[in-house]
C-alpha positions as a Markdown table, in Angstrom:
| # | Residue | x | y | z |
|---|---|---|---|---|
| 1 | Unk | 0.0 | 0.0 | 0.0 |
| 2 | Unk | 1.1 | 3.3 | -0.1 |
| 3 | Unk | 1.8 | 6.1 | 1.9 |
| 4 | Unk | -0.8 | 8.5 | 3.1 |
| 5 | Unk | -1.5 | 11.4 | 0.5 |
| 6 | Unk | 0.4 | 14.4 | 2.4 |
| 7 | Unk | -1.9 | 16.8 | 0.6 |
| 8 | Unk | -5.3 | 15.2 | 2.4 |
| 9 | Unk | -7.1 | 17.6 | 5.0 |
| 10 | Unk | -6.7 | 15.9 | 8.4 |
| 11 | Unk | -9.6 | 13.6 | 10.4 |
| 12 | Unk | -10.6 | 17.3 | 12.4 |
| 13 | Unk | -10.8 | 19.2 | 9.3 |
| 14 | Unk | -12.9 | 16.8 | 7.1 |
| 15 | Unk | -15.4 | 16.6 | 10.5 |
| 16 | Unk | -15.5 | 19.9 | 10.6 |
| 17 | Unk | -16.3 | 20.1 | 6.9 |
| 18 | Unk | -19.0 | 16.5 | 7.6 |
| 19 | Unk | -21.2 | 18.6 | 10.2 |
| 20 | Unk | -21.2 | 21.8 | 7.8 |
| 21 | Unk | -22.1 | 20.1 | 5.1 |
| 22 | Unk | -24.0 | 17.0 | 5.5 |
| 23 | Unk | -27.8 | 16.0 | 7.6 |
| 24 | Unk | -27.9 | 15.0 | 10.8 |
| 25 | Unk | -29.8 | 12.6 | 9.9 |
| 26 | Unk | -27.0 | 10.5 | 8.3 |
| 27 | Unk | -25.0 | 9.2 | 11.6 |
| 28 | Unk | -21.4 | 8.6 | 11.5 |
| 29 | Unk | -20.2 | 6.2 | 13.9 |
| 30 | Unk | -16.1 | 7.1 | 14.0 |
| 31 | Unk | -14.9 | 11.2 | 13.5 |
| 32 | Unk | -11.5 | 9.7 | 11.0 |
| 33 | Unk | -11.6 | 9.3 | 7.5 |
| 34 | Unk | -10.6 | 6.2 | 6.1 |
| 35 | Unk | -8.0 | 6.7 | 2.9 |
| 36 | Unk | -7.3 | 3.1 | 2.4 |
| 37 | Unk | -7.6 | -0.5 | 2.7 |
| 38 | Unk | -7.1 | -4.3 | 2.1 |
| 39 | Unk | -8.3 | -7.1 | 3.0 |
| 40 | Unk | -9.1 | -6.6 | 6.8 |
| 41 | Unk | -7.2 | -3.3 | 7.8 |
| 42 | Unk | -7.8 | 0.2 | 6.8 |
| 43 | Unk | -6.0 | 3.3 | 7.1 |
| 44 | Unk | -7.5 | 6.6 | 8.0 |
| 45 | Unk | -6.0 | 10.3 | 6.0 |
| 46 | Unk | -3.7 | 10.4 | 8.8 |
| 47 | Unk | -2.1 | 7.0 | 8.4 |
| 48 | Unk | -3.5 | 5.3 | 11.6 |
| 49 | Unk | -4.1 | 1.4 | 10.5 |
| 50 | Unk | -7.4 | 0.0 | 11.8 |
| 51 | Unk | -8.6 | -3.5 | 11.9 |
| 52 | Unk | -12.0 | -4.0 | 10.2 |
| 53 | Unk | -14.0 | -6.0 | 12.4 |
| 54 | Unk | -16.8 | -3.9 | 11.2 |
| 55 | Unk | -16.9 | -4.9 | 7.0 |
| 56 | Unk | -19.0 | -1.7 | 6.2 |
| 57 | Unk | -21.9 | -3.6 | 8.0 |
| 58 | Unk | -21.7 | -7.5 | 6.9 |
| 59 | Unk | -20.2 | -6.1 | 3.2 |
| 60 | Unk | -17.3 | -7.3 | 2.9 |
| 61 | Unk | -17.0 | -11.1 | 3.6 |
| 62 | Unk | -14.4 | -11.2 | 0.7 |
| 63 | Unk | -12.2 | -8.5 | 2.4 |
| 64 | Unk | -11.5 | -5.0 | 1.3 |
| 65 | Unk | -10.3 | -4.8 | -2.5 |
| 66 | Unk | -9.9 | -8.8 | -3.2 |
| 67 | Unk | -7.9 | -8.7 | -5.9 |
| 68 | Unk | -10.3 | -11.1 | -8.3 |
| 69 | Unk | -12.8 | -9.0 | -7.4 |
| 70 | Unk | -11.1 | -5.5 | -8.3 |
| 71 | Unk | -10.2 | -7.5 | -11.2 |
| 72 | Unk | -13.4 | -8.4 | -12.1 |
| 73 | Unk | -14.7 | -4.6 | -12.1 |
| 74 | Unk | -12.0 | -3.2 | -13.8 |
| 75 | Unk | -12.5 | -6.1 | -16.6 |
| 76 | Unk | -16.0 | -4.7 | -16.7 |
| 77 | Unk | -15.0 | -1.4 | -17.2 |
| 78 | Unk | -12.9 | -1.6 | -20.1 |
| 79 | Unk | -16.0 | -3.0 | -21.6 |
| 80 | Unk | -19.4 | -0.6 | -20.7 |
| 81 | Unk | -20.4 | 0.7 | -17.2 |
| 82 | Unk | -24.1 | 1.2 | -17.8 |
| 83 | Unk | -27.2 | 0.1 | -20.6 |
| 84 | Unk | -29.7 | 0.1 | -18.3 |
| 85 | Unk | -30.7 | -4.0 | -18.2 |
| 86 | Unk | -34.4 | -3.4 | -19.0 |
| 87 | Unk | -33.0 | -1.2 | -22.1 |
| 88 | Unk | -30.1 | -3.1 | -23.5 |
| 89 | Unk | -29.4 | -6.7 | -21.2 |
| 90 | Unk | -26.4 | -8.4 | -21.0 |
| 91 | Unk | -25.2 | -12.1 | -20.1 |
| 92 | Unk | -23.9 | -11.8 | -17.0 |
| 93 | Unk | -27.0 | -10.9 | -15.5 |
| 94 | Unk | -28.7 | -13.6 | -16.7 |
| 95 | Unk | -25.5 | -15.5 | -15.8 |
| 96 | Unk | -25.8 | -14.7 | -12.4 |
| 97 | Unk | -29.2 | -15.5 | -11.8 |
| 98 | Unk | -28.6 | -18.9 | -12.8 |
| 99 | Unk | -26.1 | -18.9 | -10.2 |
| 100 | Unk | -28.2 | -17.4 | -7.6 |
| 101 | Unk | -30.6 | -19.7 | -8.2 |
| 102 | Unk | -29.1 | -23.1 | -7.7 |
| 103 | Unk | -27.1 | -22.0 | -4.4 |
| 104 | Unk | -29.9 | -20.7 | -2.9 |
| 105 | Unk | -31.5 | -23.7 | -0.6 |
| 106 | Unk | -33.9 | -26.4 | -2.7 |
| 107 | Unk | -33.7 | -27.7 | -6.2 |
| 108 | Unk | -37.3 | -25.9 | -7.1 |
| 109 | Unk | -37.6 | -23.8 | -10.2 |
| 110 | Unk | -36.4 | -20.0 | -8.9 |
| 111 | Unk | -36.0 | -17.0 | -10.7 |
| 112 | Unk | -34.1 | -14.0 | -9.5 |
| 113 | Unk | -34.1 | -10.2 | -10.4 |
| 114 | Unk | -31.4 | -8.0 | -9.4 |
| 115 | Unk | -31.3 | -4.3 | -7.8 |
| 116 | Unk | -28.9 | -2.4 | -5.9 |
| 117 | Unk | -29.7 | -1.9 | -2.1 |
| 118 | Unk | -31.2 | -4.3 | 0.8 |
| 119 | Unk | -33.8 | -1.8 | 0.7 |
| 120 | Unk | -34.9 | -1.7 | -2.5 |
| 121 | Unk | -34.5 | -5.9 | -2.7 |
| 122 | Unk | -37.4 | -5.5 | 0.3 |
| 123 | Unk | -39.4 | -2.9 | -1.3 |
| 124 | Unk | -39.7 | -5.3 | -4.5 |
| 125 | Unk | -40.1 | -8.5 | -2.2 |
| 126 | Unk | -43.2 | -6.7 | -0.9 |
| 127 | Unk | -44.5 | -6.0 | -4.0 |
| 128 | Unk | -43.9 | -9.3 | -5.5 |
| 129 | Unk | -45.7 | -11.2 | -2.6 |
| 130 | Unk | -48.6 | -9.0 | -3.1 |
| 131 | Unk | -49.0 | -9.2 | -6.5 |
| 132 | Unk | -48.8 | -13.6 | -6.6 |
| 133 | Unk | -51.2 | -13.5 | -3.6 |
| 134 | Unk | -53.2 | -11.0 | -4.6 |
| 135 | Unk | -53.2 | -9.7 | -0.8 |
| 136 | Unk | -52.0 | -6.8 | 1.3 |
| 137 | Unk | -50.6 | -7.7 | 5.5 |
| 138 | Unk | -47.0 | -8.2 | 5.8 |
| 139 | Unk | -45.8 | -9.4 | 9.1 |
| 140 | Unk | -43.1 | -8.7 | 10.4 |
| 141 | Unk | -40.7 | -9.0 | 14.0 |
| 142 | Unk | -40.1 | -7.0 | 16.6 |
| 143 | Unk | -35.7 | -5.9 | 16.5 |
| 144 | Unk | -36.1 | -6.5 | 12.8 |
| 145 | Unk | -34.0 | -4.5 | 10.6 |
| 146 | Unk | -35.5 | -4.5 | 6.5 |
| 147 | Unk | -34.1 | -1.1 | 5.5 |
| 148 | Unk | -34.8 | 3.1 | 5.8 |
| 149 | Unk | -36.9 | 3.4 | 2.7 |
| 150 | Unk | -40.6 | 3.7 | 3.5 |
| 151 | Unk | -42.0 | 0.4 | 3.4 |
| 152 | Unk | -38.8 | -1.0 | 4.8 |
| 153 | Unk | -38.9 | 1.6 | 7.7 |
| 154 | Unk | -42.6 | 0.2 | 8.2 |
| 155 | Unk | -41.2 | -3.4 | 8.3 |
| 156 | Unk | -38.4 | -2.3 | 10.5 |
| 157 | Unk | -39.0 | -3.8 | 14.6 |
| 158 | Unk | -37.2 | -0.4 | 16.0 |
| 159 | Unk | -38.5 | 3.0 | 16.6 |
| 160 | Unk | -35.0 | 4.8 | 17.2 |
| 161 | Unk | -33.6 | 6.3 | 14.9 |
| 162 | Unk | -35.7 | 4.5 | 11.9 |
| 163 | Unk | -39.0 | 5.9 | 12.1 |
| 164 | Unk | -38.3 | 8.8 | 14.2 |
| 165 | Unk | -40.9 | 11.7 | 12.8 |
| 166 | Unk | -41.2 | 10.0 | 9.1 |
| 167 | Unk | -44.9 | 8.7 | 9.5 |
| 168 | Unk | -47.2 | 7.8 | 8.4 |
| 169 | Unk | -45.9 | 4.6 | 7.2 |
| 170 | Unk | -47.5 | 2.3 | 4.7 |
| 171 | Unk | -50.5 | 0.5 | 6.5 |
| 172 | Unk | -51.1 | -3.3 | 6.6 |
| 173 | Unk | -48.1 | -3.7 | 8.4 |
| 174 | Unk | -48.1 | -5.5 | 11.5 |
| 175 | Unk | -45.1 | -6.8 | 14.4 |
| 176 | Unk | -45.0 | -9.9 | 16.3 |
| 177 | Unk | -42.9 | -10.5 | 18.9 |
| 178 | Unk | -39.1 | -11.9 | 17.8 |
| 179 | Unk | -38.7 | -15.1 | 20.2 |
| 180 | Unk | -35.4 | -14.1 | 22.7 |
| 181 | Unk | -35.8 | -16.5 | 24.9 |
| 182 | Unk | -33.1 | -14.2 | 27.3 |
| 183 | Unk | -35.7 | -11.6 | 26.9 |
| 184 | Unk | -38.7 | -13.3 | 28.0 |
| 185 | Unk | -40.0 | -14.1 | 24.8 |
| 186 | Unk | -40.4 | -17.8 | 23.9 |
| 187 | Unk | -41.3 | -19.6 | 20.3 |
| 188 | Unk | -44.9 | -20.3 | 21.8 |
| 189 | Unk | -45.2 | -16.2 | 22.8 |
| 190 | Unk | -44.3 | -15.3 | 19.5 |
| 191 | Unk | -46.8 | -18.3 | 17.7 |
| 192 | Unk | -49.8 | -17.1 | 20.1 |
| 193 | Unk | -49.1 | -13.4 | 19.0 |
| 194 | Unk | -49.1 | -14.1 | 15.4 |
| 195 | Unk | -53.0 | -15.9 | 16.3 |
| 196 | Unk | -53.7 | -12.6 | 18.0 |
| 197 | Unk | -52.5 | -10.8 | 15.3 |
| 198 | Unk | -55.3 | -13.1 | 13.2 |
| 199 | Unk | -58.0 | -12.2 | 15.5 |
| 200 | Unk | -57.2 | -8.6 | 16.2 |
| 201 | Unk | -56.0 | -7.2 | 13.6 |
| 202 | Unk | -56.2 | -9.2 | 10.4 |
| 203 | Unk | -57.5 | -11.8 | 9.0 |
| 204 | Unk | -54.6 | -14.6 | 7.7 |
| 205 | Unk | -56.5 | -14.6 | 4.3 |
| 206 | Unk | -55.4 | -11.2 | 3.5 |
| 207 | Unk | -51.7 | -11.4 | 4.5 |
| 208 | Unk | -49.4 | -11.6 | 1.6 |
| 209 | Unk | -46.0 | -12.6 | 3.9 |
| 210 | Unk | -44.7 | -13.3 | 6.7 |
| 211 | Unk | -41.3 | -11.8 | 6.7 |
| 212 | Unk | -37.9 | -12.6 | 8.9 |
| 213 | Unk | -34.2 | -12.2 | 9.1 |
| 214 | Unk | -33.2 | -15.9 | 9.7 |
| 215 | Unk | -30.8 | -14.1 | 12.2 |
| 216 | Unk | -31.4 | -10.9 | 13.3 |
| 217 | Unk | -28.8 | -8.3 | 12.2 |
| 218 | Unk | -29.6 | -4.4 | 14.1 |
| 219 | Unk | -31.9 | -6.2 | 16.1 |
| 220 | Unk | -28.9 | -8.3 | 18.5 |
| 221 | Unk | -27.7 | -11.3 | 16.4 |
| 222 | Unk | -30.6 | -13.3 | 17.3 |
| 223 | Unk | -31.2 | -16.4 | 15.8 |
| 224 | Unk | -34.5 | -17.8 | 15.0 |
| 225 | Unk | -35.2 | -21.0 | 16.8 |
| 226 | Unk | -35.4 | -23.8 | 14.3 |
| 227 | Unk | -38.8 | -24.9 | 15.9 |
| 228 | Unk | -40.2 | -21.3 | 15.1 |
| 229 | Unk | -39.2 | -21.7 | 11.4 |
| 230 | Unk | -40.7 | -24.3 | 11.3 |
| 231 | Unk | -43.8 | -23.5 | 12.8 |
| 232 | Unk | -44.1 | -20.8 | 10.5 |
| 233 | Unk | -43.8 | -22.5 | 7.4 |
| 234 | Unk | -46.4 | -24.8 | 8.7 |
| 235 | Unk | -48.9 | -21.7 | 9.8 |
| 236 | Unk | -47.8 | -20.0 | 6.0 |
| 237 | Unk | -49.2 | -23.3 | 4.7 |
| 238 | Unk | -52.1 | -23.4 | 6.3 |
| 239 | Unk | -52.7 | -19.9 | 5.4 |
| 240 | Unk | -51.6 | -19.5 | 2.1 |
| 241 | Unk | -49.1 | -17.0 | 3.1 |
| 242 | Unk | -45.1 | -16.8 | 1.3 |
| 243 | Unk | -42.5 | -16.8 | 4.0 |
| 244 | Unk | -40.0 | -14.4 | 2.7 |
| 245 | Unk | -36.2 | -14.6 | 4.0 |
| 246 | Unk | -34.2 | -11.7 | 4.5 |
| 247 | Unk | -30.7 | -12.3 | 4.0 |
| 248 | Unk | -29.2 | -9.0 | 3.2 |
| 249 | Unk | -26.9 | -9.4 | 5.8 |
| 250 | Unk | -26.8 | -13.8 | 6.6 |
| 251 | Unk | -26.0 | -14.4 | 3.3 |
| 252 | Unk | -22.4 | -15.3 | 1.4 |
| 253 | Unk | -20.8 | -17.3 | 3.9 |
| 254 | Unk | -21.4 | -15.1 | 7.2 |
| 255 | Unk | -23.5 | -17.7 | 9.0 |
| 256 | Unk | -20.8 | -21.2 | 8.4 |
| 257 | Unk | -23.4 | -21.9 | 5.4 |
| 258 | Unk | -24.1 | -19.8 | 1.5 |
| 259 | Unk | -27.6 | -18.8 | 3.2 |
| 260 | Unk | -29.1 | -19.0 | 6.8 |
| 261 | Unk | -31.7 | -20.8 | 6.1 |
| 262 | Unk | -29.6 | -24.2 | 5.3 |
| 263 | Unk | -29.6 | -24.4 | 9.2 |
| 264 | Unk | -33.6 | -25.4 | 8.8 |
| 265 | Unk | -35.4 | -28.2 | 7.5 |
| 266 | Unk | -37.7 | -25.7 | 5.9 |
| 267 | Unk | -37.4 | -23.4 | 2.8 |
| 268 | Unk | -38.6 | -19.7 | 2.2 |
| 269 | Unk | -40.9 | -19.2 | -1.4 |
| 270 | Unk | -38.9 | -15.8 | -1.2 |
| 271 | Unk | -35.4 | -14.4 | -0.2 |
| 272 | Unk | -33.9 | -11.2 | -0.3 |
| 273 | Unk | -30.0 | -10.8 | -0.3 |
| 274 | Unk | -27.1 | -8.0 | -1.2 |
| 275 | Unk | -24.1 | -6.4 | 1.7 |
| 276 | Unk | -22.0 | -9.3 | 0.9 |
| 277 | Unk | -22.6 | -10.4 | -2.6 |
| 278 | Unk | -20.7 | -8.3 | -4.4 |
| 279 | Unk | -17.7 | -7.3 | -2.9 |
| 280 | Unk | -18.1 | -3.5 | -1.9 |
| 281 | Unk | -19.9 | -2.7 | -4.9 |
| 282 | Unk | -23.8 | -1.9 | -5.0 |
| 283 | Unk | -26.1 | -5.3 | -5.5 |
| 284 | Unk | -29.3 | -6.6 | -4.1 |
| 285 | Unk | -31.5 | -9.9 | -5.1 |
| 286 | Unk | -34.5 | -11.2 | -4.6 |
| 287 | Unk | -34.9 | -14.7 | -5.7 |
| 288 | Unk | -38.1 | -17.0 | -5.2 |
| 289 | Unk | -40.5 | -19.6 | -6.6 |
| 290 | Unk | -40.6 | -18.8 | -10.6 |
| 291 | Unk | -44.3 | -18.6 | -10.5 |
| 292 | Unk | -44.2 | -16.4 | -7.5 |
| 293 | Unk | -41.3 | -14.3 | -9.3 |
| 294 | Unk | -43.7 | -14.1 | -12.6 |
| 295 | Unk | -46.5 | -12.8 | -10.8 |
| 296 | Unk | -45.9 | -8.9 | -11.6 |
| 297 | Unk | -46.7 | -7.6 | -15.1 |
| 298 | Unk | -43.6 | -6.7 | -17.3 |
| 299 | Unk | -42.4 | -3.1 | -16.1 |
| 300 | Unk | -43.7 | -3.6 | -12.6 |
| 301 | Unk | -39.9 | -4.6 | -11.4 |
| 302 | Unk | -36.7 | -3.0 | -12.4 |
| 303 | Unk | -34.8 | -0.1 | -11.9 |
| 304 | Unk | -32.6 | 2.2 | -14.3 |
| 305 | Unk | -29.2 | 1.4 | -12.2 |
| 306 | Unk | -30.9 | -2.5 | -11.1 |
| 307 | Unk | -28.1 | -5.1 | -11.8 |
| 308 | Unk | -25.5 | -2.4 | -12.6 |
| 309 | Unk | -22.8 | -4.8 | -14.6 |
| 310 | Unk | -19.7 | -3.2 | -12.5 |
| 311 | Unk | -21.7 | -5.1 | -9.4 |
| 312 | Unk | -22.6 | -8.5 | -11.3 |
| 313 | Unk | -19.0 | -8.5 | -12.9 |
| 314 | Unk | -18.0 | -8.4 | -8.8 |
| 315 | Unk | -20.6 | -10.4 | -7.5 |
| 316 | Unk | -19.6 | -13.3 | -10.0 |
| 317 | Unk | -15.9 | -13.0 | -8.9 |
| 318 | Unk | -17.4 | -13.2 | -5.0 |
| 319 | Unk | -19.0 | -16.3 | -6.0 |
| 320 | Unk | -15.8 | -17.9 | -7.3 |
| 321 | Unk | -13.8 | -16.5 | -4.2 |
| 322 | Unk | -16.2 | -18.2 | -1.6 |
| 323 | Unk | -15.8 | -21.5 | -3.7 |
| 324 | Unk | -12.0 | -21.1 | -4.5 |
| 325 | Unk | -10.8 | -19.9 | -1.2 |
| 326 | Unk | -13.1 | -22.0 | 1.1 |
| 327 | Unk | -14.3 | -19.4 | 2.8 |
| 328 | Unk | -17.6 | -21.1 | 4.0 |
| 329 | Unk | -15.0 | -23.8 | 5.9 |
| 330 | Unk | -12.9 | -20.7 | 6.9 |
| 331 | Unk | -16.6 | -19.0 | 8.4 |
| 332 | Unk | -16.9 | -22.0 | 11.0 |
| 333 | Unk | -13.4 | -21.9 | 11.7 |
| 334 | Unk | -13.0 | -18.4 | 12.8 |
| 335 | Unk | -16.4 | -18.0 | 14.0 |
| 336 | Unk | -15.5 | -21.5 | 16.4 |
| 337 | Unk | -12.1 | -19.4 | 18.0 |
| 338 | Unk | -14.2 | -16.2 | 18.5 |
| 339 | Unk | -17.3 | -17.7 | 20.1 |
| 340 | Unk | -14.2 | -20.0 | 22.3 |
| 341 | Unk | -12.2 | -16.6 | 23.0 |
| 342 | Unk | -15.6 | -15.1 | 24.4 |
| 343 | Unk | -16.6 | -17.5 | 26.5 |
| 344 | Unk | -13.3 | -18.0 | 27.9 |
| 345 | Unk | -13.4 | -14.4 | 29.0 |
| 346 | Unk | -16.9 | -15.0 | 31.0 |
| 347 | Unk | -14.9 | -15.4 | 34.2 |
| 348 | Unk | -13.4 | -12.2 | 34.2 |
| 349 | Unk | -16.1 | -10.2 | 32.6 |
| 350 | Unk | -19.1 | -10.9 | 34.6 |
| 351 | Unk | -21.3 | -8.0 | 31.8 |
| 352 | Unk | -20.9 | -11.1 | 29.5 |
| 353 | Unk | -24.2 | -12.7 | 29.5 |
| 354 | Unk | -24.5 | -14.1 | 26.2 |
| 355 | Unk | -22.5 | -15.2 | 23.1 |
| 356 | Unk | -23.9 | -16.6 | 20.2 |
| 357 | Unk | -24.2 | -17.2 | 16.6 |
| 358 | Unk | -23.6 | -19.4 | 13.9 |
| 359 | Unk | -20.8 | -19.5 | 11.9 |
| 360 | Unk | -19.3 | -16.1 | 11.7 |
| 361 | Unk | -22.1 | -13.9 | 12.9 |
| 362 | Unk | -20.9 | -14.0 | 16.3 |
| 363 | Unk | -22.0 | -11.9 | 18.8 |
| 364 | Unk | -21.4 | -10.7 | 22.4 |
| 365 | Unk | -24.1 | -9.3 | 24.9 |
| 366 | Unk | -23.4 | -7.4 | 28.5 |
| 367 | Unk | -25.6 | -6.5 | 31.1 |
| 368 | Unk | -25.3 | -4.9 | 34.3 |
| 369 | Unk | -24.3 | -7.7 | 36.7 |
| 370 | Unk | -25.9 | -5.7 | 39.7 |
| 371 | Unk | -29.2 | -5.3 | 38.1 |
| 372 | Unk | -29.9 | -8.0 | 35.2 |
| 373 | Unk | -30.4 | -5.0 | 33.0 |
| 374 | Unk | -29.0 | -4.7 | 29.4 |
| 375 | Unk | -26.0 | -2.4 | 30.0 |
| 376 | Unk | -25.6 | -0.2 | 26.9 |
| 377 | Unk | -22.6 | 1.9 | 28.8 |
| 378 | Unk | -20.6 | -1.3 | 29.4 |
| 379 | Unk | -20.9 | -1.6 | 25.2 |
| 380 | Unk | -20.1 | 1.9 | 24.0 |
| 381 | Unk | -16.8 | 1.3 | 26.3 |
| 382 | Unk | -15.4 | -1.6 | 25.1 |
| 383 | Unk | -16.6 | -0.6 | 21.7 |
| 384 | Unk | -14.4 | 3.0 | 22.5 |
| 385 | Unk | -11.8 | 1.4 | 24.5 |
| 386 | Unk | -10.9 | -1.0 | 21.2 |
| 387 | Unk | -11.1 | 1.8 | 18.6 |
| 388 | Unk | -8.2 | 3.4 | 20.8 |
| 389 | Unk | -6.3 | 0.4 | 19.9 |
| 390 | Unk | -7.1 | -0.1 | 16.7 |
| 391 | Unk | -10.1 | -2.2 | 16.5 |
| 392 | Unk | -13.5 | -1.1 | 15.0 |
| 393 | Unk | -16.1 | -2.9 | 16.4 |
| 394 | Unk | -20.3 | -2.5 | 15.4 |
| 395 | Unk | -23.2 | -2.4 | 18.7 |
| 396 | Unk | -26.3 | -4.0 | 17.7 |
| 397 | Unk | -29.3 | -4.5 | 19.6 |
| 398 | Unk | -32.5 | -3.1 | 20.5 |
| 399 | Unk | -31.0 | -2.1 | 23.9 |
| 400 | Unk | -28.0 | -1.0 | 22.5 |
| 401 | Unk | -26.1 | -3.9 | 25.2 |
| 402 | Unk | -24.5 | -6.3 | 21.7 |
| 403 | Unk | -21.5 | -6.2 | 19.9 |
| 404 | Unk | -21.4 | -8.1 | 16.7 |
| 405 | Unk | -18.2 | -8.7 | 15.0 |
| 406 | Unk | -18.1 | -8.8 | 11.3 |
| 407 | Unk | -14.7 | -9.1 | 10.2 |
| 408 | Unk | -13.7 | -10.3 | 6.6 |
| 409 | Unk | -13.8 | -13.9 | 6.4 |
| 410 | Unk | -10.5 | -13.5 | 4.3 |
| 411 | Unk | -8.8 | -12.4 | 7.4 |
| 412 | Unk | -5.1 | -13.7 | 7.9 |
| 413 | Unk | -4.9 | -15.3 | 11.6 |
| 414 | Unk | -2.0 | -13.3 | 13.2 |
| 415 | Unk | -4.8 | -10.2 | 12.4 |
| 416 | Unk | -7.3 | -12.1 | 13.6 |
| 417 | Unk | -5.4 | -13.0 | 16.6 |
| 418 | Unk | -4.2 | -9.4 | 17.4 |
| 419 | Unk | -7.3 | -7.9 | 17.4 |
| 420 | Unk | -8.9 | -10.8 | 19.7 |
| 421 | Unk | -5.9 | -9.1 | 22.0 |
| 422 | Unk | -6.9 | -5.7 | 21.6 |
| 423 | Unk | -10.7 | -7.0 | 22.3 |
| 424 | Unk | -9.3 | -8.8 | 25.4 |
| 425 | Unk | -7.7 | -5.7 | 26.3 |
| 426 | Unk | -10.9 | -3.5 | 26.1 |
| 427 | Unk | -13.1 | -5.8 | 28.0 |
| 428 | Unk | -10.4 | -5.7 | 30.6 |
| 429 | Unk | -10.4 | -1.7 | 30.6 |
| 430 | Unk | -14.0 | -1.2 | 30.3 |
C-alpha cells in the first residue's frame, strides 16, 4: 500500500467540513476518514491502521479490495459501465441469476431479479408477494431491521432512529414479537401473537408474507429457533401466506453456510440478499419460486441502475472467491475461536451474559451484573476502549447492550489473533 497522500485535509478538518455540510440525519459512527484498505485493515487520512471487524456492516465477507474481485470490475470497465438491463441486457445478468438460483436452498424452479440496495430488494419483495397473492398484511418481527426506505422503515421492529418523525408509514403492516428466549420471549409467545395478530388485527387470508431475518442483524444477532421456522412454514401453509427470508446481511458465507436458512429443514418461497454479494460494490437480489417471481406484469420490477454490470462483474468474482478460497470452511473456523475466546473471558467479565451465533455472525451481549439489565454503557466502552487500539467494532441490539463482529472472512490469523488481543484488552479496561 502506499503512503498517506500528504496533501489530504486531516480527520478534524474533514469533520468539521462533515457537520457543515451534511444532515444529521446520516449518523457517522467514528470522527476519521478512512484513505485506504485491504483485506481486513484500513488506514484513516492520517495513516492510523485499523482493523475492520466492522466490514461496512456485513459487506465485505471477501475483504476490502480482493484482488479477483477488483479484477473483475476493472474487466468490466474496459467494456461498458451502464445500458440500463431493461434497455439493452447483457449475459452476466442472466448468468448470475442462474447462479443465484441453484445456491440458494432447494432444487425448485427460482427465478431472481437484481437491484442495488437491501432496501430496494425488500421494497420489491413486498411488492412481489402482493401481487402472486393478490393480498396486502405483511408481518413482520419485533428488532427487525429491513431497511430506511418507506416500506422497509414500516417493516423495521425499531422505533429509534428509523421511524423517528417519518410517518405515516404504509398501512397493513403489522409486528410480532421476535422469540429471545433471554428476553422473556419464547417460540410459543411469539406463535400465540401471530394468532392474536389473526384475530385482532387481520385476518390470515389477506396477509401476503410473513417476513424474517433468519438471524437478526440491528436487532442483536438473534437467531430464529429452528422450531419457530418451522412453525411458520407450517402456519404459512395453512394460510396461504409466502414466507419471505431476508438475508441482506446472513447471506455469502457469514453464517458457516451460503444462506441461513440451510440451518432449517424448511425453505422460504422468497429471499432477499445484497451487503456481501458483491464485494463492496452496490447489489441486491431477490430470488423466489418462478411462479411467485412471474406474478408482476412486465415493467412492474426494475430499476434504471438495477443489476449495474460493475456489481454482477463483482458479484460473479465473489461467488468464485467463496468457492476457491473455502471461505464457507474458513466461516466455522473463525467463528468457532471467536465464540471460544468469548466464553473464555466470561470469568473475568461478569457483563458477558451471552454469546452466540452461527458461523461467523458472532455476537457478544453485556448486562449490568448488579441489576440483570441490558447495559448499553458497558458496550459503548469496550466498543471505544478498542477503537483506541485499533479495533473497530459495530453495537447492535435493541438495547444497544450487543457487539457483533463482522470481520472479513478473508482475514489472515496473526490479524485475527491481534485484534482478539486488543478486544481482550478493552473488555479488561471497560
Amino acid at each position: 500500500m502506499n503512503s498517506r497522500n500528504l496533501n489530504m485535509a486531516s480527520n478534524k478538518e474533514l469533520h468539521e467540513r462533515r457537520l457543515a455540510a451534511t444532515p444529521r440525519g446520516i449518523a457517522v459512527g467514528n470522527s476519521f476518514f478512512i484513505d485506504r484498505a485491504e483485506n481486513a485493515e484500513l488506514w484513516d487520512v492520517e495513516g492510523r491502521r485499523y482493523i475492520d471487524f466492522g466490514g461496512g456492516i456485513a459487506v465485505l465477507n471477501t475483504g476490502h479490495r480482493h484482488p479477483k474481485v477488483m479484477a473483475a470490475v476493472a474487466e468490466q470497465l474496459e467494456r461498458f459501465t451502464h445500458s440500463c438491463y431493461q434497455v439493452v441486457p447483457y449475459e452476466s445478468y442472466v448468468t448470475l441469476a442462474e447462479k443465484i438460483n441453484q445456491l440458494t436452498p432447494g432444487t425448485h424452479a427460482k427465478k431472481t431479479a437484481f437491484f442495488s440496495t437491501g432496501a430496494e430488494a425488500v421494497e420489491n419483495v413486498v411488492k412481489i408477494a402482493r401481487a402472486a397473492t393478490k393480498r396486502s398484511g405483511i408481518i413482520a418481527f419485533s428488532g427487525a431491521f429491513h431497511g430506511r426506505s418507506m416500506m422497509a422503515a414500516a417493516l423495521t421492529g425499531k422505533v429509534v432512529p428509523y421511524k423517528v418523525g417519518f410517518g405515516p408509514f404504509p398501512g397493513e403492516i403489522f409486528h410480532a414479537p421476535f422469540p429471545v428466549p433471554l428476553h422473556g420471549v419464547s417460540v410459543q409467545d411469539s406463535l400465540d401473537y401471530i394468532q392474536h395478530l389473526f384475530k385482532s388485527d387481520i385476518e390470515p387470508a389477506r396477509v401476503a408474507a410473513i417476513i424474517l431475518e433468519p438471524v437478526q442483524g440491528e436487532g442483536g444477532f438473534y437467531q430464529a429457533p429452528v422450531d419457530f421456522m418451522v412453525a411458520l412454514r407450517k402456519l404459512c401453509d395453512e394460510h396461504g401466506i409466502l414466507l419471505v427470508a431476508d438475508e441482506v446481511q446472513t447471506g455469502f458465507g457469514r453464517t458457516g453456510k451460503w444462506f441461513a436458512m440451510e440451518h432449517y429443514p424448511v425453505l422460504p418461497d422468497i429471499m432477499t440478499m445484497a451487503k456481501s454479494m458483491a464485494g463492496g460494490t452496490t447489489l441486491s437480489a431477490v430470488c423466489g419460486r418462478a411462479e411467485i417471481m412471474d406474478a408482476p406484469l412486465p415493467g412492474g420490477l426494475g430499476g434504471t441502475y438495477a443489476g449495474s454490470p460493475m456489481a454482477i462483474a463483482a458479484s460473479h468474482a465473489v461467488i468464485d472467491v467463496i468457492k476457491e478460497e473455502g471461505l464457507i470452511e474458513r466461516s466455522n473456523a473463525l467463528g468457532e475461536k471467536l465464540r471460544g475466546f468469548l466464553n473464555a473471558q466470561r470469568a473475568k467479565v461478569p457483563q458477558i451474559v451471552d454469546v452466540r451465533g452461527p458461523g461467523s455472525m458472532v455476537a457478544v451481549e453485556f448486562n449490568d451484573p448488579a441489576t440483570g439489565k441490558p447495559d448499553a454503557d458497558f458496550t459503548k466502552r469496550v466498543q471505544a476502549k478498542a477503537l483506541e487500539k485499533g479495533l473497530i467494532l459495530l453495537t447492535c441490539g435493541v438495547y444497544g447492550n450487543v457487539l457483533r463482529l463482522l470481520y472479513p472472512l478473508t482475514t489472515p490469523d496473526a490479524i485475527f489473533d491481534e485484534a482478539l488481543g486488543i478486544l481482550a484488552d478493552a473488555l479488561a479496561a471497560a
